[in-house]
PDBQT receptor file of N, H, CA, C and O in Angstrom, charges set to zero:
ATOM      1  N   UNK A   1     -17.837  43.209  23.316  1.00  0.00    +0.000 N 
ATOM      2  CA  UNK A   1     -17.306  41.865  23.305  1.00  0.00    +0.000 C 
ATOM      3  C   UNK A   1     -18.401  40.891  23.701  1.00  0.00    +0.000 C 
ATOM      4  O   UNK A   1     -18.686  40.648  24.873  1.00  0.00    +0.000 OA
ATOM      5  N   UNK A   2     -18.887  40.448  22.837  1.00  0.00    +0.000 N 
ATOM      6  H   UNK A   2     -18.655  40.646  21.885  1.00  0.00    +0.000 HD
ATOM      7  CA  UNK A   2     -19.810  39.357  23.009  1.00  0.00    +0.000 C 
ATOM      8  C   UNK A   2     -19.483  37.556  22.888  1.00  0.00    +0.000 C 
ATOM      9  O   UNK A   2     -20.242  36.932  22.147  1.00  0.00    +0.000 OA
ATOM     10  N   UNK A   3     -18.744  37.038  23.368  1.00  0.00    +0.000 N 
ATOM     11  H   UNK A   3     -18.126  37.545  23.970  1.00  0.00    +0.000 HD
ATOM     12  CA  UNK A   3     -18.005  35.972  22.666  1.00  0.00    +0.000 C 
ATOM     13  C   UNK A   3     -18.492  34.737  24.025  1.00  0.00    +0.000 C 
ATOM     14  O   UNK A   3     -18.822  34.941  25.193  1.00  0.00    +0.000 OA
ATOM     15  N   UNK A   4     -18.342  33.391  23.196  1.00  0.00    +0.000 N 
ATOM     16  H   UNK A   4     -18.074  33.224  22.247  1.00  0.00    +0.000 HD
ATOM     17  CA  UNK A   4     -19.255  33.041  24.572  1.00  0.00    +0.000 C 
ATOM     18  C   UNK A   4     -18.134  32.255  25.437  1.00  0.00    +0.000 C 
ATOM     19  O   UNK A   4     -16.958  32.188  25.080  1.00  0.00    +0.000 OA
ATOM     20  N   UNK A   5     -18.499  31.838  26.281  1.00  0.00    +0.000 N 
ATOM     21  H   UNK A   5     -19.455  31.893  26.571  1.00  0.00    +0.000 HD
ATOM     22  CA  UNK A   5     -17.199  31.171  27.312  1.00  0.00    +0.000 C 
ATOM     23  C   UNK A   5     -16.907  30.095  27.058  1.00  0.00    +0.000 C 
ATOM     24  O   UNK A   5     -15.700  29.862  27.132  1.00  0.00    +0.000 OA
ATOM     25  N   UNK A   6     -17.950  28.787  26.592  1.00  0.00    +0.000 N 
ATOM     26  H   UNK A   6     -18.930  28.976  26.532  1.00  0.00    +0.000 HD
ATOM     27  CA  UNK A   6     -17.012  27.839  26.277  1.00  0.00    +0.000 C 
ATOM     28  C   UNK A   6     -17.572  28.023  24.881  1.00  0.00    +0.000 C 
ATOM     29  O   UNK A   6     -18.489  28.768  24.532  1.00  0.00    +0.000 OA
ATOM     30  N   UNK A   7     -16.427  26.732  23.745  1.00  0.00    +0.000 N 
ATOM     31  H   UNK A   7     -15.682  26.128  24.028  1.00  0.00    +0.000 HD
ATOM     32  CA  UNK A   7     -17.043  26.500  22.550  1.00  0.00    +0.000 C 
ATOM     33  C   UNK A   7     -18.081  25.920  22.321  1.00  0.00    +0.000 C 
ATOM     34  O   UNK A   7     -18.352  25.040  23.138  1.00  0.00    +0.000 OA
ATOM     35  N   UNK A   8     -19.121  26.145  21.123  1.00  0.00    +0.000 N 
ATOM     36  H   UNK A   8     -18.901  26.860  20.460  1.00  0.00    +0.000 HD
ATOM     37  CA  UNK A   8     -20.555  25.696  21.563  1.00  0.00    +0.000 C 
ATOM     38  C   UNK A   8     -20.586  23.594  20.942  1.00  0.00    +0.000 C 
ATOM     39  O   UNK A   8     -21.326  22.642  21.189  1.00  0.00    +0.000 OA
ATOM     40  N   UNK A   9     -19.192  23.830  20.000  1.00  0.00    +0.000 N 
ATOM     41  H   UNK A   9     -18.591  24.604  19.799  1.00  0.00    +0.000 HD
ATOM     42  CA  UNK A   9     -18.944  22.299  19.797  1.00  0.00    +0.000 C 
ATOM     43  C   UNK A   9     -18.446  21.111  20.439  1.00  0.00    +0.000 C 
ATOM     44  O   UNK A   9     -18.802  19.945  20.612  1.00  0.00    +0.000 OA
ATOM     45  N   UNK A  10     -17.313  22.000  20.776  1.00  0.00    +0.000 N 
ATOM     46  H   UNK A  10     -17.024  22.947  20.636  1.00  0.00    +0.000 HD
ATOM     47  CA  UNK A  10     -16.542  20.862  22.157  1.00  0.00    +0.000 C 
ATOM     48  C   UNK A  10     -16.333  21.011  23.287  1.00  0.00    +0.000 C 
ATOM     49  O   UNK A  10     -15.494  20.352  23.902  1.00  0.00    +0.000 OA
ATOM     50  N   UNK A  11     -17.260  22.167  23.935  1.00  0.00    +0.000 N 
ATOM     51  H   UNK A  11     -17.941  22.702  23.436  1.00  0.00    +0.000 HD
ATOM     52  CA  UNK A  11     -17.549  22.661  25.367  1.00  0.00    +0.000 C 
ATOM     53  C   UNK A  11     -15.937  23.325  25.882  1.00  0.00    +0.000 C 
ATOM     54  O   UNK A  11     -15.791  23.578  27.078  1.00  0.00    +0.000 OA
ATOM     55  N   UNK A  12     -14.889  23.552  24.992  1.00  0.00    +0.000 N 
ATOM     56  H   UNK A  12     -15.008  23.347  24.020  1.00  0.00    +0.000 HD
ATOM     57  CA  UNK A  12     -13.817  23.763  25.694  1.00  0.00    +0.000 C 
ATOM     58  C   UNK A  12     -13.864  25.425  25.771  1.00  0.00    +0.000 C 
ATOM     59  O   UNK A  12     -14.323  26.061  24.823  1.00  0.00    +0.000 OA
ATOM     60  N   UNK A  13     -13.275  26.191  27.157  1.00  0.00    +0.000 N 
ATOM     61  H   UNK A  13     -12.902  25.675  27.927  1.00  0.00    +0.000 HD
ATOM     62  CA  UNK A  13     -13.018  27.088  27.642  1.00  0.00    +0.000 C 
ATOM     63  C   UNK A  13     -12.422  28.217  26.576  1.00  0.00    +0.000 C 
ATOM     64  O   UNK A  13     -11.287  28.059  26.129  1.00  0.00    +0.000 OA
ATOM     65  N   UNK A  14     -12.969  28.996  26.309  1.00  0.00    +0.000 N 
ATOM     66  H   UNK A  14     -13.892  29.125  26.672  1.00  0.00    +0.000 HD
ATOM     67  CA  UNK A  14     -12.159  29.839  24.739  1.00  0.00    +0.000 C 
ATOM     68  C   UNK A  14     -12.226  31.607  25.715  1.00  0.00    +0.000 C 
ATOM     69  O   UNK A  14     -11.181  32.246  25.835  1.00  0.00    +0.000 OA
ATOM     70  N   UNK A  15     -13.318  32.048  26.192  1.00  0.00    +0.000 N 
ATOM     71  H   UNK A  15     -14.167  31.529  26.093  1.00  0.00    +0.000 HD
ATOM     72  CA  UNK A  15     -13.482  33.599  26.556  1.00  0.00    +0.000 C 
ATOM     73  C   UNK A  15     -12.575  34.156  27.088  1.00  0.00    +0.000 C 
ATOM     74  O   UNK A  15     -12.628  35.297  26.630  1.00  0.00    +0.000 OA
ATOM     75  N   UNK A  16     -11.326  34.072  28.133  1.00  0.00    +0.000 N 
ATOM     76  H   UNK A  16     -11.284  33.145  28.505  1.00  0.00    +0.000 HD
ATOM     77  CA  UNK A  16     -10.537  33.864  28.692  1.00  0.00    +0.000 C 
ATOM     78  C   UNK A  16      -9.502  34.552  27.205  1.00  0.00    +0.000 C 
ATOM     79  O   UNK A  16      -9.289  35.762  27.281  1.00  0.00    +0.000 OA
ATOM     80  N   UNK A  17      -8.929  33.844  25.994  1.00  0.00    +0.000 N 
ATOM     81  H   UNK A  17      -9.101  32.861  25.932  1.00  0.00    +0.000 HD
ATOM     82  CA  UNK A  17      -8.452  34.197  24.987  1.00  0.00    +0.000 C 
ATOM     83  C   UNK A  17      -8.784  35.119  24.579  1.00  0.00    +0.000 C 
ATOM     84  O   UNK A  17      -7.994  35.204  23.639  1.00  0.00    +0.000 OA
ATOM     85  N   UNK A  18      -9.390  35.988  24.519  1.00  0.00    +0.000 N 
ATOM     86  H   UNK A  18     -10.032  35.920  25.283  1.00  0.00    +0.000 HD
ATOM     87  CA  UNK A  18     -10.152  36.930  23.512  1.00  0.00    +0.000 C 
ATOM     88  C   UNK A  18      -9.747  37.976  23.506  1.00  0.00    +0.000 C 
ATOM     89  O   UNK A  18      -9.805  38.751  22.551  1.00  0.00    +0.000 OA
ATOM     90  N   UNK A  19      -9.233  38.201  24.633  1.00  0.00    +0.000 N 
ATOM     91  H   UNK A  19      -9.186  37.571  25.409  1.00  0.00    +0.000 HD
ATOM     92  CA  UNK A  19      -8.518  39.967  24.747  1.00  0.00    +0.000 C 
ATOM     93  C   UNK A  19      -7.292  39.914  24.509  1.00  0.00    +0.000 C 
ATOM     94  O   UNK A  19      -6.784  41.021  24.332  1.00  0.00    +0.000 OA
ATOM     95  N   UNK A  20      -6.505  38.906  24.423  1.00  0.00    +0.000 N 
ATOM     96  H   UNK A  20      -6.918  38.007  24.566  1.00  0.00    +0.000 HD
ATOM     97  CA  UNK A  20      -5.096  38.996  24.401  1.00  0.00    +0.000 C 
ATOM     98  C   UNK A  20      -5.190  38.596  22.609  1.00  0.00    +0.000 C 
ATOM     99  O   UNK A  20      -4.469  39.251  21.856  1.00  0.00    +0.000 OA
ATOM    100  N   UNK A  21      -6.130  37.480  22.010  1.00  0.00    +0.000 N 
ATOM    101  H   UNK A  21      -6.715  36.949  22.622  1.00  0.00    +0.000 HD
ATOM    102  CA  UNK A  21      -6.312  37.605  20.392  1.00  0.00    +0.000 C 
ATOM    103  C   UNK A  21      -6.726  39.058  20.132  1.00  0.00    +0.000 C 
ATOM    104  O   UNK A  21      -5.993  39.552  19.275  1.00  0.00    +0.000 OA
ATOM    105  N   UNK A  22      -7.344  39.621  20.434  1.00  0.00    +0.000 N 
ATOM    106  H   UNK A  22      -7.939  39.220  21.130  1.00  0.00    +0.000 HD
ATOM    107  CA  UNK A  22      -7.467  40.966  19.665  1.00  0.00    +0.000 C 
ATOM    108  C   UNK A  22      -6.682  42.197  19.742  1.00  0.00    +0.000 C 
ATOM    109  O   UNK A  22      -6.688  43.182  19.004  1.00  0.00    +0.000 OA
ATOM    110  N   UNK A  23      -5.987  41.925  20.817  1.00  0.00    +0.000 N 
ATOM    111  H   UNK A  23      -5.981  41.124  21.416  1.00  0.00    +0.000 HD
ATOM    112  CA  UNK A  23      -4.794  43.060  21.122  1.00  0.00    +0.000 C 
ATOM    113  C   UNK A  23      -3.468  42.873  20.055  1.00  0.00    +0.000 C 
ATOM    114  O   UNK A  23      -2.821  43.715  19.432  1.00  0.00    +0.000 OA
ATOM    115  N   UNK A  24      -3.345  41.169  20.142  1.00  0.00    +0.000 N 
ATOM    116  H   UNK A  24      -3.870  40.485  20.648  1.00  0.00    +0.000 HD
ATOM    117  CA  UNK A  24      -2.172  40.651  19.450  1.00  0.00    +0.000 C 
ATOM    118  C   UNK A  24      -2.165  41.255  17.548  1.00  0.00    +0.000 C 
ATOM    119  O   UNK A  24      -1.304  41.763  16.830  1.00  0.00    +0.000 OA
ATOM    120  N   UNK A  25      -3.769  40.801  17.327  1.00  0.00    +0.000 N 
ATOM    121  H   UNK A  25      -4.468  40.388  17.910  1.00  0.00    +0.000 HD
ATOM    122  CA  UNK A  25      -4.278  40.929  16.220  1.00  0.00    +0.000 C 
ATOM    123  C   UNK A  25      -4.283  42.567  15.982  1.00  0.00    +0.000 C 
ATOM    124  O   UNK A  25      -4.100  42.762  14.780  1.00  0.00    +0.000 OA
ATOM    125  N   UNK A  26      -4.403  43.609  16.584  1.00  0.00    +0.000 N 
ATOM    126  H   UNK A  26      -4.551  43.451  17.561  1.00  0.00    +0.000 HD
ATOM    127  CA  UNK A  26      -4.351  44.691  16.307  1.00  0.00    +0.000 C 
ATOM    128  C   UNK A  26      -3.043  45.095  16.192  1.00  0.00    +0.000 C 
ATOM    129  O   UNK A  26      -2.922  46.226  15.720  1.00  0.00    +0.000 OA
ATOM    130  N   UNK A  27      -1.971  44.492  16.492  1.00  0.00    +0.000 N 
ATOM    131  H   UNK A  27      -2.069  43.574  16.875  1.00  0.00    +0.000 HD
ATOM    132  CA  UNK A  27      -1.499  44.791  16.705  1.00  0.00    +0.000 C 
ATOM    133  C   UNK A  27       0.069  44.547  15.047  1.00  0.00    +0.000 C 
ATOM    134  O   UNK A  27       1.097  45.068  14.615  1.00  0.00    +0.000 OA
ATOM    135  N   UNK A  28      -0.895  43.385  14.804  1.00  0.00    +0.000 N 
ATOM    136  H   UNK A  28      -1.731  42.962  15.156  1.00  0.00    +0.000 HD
ATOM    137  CA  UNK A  28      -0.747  43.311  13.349  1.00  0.00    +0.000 C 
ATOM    138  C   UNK A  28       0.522  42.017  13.169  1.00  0.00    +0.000 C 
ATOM    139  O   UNK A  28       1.465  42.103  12.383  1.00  0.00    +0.000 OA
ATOM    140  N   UNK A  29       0.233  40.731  14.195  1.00  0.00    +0.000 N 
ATOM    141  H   UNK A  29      -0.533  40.661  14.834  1.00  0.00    +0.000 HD
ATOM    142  CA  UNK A  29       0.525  39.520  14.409  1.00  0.00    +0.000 C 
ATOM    143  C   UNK A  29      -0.568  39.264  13.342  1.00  0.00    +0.000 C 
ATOM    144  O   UNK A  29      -1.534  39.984  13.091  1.00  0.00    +0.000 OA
ATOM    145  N   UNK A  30      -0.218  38.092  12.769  1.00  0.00    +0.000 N 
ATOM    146  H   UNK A  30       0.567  37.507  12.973  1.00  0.00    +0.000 HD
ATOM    147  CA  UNK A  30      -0.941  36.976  12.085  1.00  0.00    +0.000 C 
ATOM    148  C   UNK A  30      -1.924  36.305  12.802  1.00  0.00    +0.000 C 
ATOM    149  O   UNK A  30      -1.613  35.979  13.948  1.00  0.00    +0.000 OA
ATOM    150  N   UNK A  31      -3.056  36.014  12.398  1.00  0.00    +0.000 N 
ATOM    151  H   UNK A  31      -3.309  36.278  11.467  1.00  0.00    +0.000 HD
ATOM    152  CA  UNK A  31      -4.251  35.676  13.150  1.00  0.00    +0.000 C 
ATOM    153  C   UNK A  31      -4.431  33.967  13.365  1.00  0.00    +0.000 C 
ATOM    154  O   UNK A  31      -5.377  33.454  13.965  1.00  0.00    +0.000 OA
ATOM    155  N   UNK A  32      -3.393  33.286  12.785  1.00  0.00    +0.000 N 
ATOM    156  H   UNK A  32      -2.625  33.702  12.298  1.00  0.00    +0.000 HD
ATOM    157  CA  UNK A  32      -3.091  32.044  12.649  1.00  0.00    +0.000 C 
ATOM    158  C   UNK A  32      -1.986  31.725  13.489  1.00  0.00    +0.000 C 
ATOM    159  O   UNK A  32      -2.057  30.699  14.165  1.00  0.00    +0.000 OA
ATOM    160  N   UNK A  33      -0.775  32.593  13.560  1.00  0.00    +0.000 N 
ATOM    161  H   UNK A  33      -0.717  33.427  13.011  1.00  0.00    +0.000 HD
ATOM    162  CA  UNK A  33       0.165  32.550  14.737  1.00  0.00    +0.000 C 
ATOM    163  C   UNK A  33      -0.361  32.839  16.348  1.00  0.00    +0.000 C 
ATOM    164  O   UNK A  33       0.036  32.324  17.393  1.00  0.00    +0.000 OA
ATOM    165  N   UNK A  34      -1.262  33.723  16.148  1.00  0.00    +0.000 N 
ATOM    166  H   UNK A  34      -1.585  34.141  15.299  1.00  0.00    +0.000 HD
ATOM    167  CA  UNK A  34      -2.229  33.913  17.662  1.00  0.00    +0.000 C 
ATOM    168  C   UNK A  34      -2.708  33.151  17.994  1.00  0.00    +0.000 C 
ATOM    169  O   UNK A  34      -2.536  33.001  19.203  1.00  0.00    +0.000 OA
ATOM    170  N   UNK A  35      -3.463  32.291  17.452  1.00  0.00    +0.000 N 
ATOM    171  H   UNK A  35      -3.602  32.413  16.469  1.00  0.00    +0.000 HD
ATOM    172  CA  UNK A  35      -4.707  31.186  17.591  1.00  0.00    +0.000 C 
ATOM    173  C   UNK A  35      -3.247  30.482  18.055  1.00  0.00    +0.000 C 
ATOM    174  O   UNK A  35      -2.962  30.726  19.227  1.00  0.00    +0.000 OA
ATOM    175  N   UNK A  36      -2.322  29.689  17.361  1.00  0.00    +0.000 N 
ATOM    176  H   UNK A  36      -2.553  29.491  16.409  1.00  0.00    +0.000 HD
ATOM    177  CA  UNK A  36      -1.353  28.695  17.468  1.00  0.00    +0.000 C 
ATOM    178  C   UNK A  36      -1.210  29.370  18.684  1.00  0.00    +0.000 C 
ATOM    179  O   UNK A  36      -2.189  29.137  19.393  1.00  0.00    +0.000 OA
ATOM    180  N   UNK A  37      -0.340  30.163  19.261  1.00  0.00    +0.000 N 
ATOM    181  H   UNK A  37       0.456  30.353  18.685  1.00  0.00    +0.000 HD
ATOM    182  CA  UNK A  37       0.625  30.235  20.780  1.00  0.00    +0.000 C 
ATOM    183  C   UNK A  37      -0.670  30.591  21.720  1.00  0.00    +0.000 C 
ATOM    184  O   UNK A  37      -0.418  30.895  22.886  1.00  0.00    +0.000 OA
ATOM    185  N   UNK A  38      -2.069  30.575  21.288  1.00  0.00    +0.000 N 
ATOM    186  H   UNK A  38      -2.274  30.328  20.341  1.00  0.00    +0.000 HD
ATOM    187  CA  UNK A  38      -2.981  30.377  22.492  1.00  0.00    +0.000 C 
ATOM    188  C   UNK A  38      -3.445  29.158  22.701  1.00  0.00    +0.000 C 
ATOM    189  O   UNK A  38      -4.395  28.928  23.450  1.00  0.00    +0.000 OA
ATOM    190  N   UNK A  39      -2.941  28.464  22.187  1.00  0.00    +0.000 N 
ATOM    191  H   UNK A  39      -2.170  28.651  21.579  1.00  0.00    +0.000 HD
ATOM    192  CA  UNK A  39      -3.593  26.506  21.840  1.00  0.00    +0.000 C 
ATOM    193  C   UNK A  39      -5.155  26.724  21.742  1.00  0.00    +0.000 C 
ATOM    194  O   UNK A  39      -6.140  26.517  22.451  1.00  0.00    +0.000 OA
ATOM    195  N   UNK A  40      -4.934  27.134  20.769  1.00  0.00    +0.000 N 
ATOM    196  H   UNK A  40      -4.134  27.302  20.193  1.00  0.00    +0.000 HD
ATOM    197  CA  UNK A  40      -6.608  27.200  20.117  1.00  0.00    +0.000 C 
ATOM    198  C   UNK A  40      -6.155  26.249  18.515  1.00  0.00    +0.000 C 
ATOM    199  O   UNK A  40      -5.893  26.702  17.401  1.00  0.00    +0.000 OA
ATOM    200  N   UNK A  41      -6.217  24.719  19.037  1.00  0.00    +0.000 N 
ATOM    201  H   UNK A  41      -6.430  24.351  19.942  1.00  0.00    +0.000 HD
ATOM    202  CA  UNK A  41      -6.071  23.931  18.128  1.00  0.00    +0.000 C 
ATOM    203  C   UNK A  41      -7.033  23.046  17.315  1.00  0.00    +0.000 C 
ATOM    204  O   UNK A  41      -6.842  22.202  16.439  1.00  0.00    +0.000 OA
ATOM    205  N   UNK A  42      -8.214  23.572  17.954  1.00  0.00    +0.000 N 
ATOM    206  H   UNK A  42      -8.369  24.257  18.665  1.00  0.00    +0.000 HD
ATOM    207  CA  UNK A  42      -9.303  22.664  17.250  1.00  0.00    +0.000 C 
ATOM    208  C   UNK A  42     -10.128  23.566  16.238  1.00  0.00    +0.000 C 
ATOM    209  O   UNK A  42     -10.259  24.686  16.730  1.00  0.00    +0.000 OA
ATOM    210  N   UNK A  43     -10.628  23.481  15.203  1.00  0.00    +0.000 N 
ATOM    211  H   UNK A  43     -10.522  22.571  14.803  1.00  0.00    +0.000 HD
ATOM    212  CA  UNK A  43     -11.238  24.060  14.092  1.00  0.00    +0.000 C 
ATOM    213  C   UNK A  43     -12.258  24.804  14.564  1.00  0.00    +0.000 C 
ATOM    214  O   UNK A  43     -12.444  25.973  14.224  1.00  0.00    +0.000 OA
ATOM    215  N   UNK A  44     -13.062  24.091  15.476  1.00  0.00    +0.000 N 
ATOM    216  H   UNK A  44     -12.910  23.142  15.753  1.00  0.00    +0.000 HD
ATOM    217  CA  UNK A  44     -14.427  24.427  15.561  1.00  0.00    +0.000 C 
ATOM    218  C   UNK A  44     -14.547  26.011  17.033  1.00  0.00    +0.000 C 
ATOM    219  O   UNK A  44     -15.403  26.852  17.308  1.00  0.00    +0.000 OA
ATOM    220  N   UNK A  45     -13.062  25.634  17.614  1.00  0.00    +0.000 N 
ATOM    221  H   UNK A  45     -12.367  24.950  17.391  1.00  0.00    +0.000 HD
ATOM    222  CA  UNK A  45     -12.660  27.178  18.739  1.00  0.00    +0.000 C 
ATOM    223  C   UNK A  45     -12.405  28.155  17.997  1.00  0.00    +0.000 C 
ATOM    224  O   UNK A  45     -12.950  29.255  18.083  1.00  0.00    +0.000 OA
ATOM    225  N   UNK A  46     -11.303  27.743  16.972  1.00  0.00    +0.000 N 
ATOM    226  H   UNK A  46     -10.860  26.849  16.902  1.00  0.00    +0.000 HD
ATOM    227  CA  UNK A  46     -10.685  28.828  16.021  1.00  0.00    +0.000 C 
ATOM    228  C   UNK A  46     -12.101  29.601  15.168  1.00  0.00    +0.000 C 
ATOM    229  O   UNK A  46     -12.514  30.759  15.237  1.00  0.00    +0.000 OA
ATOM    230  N   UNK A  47     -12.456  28.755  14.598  1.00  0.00    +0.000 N 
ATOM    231  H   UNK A  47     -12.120  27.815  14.542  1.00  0.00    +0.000 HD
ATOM    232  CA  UNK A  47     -14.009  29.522  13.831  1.00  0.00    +0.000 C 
ATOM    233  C   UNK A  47     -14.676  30.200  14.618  1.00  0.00    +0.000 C 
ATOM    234  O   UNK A  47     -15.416  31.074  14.166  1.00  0.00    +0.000 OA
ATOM    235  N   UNK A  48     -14.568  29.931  16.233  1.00  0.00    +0.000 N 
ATOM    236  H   UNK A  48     -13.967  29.221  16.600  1.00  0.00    +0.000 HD
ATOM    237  CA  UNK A  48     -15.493  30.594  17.380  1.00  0.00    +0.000 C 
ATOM    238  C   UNK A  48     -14.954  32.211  17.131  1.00  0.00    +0.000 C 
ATOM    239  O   UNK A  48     -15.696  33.174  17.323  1.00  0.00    +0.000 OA
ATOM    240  N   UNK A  49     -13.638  32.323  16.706  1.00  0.00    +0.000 N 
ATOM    241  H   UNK A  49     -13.035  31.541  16.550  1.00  0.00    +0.000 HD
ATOM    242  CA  UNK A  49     -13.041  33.560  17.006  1.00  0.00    +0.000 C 
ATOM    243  C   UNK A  49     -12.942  34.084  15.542  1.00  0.00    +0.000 C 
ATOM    244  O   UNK A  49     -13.373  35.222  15.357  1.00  0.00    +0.000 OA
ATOM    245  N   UNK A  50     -12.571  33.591  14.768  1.00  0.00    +0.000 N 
ATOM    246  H   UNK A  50     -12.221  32.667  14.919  1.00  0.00    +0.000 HD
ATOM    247  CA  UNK A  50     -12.583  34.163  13.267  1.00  0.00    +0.000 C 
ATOM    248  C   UNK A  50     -13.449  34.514  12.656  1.00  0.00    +0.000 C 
ATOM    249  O   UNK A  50     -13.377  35.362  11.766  1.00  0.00    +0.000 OA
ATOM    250  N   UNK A  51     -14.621  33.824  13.077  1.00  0.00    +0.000 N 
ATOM    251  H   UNK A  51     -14.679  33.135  13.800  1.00  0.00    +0.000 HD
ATOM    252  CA  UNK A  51     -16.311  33.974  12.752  1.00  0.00    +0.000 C 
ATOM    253  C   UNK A  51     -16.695  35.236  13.695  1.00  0.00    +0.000 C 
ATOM    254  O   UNK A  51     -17.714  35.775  13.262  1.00  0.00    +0.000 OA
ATOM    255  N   UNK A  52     -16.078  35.997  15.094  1.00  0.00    +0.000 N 
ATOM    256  H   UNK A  52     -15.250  35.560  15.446  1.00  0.00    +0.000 HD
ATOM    257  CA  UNK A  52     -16.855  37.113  15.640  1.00  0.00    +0.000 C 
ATOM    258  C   UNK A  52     -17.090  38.543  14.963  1.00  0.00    +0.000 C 
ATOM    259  O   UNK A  52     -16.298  39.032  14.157  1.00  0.00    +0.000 OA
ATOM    260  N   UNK A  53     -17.967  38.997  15.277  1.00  0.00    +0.000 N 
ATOM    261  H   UNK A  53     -18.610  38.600  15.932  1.00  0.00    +0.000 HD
ATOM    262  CA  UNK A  53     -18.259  40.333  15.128  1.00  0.00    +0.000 C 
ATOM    263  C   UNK A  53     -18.800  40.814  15.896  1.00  0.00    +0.000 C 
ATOM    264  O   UNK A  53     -19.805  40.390  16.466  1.00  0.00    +0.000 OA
ATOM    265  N   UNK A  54     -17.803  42.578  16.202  1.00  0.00    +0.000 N 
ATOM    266  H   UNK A  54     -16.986  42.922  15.739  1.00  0.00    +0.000 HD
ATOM    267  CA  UNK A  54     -18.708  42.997  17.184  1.00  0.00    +0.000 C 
ATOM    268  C   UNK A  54     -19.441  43.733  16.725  1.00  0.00    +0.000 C 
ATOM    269  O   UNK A  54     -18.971  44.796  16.320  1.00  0.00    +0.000 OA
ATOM    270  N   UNK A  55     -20.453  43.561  16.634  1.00  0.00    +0.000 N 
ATOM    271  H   UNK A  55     -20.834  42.697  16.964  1.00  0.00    +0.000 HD
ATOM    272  CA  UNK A  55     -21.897  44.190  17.117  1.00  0.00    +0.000 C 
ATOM    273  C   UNK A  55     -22.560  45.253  17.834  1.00  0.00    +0.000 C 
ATOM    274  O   UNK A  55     -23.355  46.081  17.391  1.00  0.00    +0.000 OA
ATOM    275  N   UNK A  56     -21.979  45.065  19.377  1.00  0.00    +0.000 N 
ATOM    276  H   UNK A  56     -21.333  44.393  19.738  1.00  0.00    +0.000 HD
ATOM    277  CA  UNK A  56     -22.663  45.691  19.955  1.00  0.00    +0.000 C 
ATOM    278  C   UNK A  56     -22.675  47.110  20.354  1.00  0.00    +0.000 C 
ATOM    279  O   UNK A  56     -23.320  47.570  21.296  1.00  0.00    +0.000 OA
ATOM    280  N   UNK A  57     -21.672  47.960  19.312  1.00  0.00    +0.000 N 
ATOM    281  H   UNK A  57     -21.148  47.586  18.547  1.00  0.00    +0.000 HD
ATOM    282  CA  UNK A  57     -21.544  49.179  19.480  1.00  0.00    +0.000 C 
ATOM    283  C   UNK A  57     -23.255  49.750  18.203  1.00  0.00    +0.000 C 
ATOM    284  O   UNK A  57     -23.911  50.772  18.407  1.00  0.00    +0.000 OA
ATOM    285  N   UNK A  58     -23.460  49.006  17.350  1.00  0.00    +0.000 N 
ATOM    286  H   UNK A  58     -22.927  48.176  17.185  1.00  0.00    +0.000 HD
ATOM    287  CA  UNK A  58     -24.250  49.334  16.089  1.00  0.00    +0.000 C 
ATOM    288  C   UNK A  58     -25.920  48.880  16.791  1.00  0.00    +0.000 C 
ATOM    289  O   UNK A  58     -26.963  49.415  16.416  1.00  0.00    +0.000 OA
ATOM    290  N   UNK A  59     -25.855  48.034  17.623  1.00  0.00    +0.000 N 
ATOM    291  H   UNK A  59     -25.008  47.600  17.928  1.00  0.00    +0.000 HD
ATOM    292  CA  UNK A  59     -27.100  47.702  18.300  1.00  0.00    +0.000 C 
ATOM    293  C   UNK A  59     -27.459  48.556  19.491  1.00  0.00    +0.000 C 
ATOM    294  O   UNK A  59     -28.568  48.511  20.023  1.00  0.00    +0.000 OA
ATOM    295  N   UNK A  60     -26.399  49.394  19.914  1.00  0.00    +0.000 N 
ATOM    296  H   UNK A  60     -25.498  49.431  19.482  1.00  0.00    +0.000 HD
ATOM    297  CA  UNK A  60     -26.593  50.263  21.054  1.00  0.00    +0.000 C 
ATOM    298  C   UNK A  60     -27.606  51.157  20.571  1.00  0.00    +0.000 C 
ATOM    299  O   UNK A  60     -28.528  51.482  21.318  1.00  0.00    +0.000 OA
ATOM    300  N   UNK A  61     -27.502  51.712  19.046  1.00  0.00    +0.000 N 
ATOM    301  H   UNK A  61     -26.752  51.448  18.439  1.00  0.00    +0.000 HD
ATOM    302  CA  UNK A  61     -27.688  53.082  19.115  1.00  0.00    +0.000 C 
ATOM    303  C   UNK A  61     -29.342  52.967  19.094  1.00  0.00    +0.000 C 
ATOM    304  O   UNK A  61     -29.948  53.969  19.472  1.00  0.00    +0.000 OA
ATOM    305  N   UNK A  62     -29.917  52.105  18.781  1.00  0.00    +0.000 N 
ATOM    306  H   UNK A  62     -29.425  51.291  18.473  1.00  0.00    +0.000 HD
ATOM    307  CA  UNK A  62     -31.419  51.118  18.778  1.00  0.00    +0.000 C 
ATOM    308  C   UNK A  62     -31.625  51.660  20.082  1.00  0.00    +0.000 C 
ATOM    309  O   UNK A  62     -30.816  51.753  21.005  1.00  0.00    +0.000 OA
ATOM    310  N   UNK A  63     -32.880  52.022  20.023  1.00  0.00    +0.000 N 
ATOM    311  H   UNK A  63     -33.537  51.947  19.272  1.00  0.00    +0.000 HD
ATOM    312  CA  UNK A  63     -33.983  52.452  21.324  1.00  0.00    +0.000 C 
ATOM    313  C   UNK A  63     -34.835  51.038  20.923  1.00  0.00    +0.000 C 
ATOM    314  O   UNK A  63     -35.002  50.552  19.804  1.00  0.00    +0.000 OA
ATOM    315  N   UNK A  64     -35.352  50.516  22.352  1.00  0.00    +0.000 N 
ATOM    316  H   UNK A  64     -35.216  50.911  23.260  1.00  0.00    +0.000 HD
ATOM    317  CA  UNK A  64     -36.435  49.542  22.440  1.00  0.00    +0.000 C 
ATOM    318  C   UNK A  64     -37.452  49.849  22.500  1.00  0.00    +0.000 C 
ATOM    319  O   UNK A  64     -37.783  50.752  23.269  1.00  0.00    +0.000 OA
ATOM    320  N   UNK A  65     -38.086  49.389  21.930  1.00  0.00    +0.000 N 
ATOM    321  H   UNK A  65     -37.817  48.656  21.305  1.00  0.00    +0.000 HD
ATOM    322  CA  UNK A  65     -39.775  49.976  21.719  1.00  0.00    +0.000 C 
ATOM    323  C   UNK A  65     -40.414  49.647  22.114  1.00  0.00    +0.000 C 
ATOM    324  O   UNK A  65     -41.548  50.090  21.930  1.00  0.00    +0.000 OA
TER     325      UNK A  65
């Protein structure tokens, strides 16, 4: 989970959301009804979360050189 704490557009508080969107979302809720009952109402939070990928299981397996 790499997601950052506030939004990088309108500084508002989003990290806090993230575990309860992806539980909801696995769970096979609509990803537009989640965002709505978390008041994630501004475009640029919602893209914060629709836009993630995790990553960091595929970057683990990388040795640093």
């Amino acid at each position: 989970m790499i997601i950052p704490v506030r939004c990088w557009s309108c500084g508002k508080p989003i990290a806090q959301n993230y575990e309860e969107y992806l539980s909801r979302v696995q769970k096979g809720e609509r990803k537009k009804e989640v965002l709505d009952d978390l008041g994630m109402d501004r475009y640029c939070c919602r893209a914060m979360f629709l836009g993630q990928v995790d990553l960091i299981d595929t970057v683990a397996q990388f040795k640093k050189s």
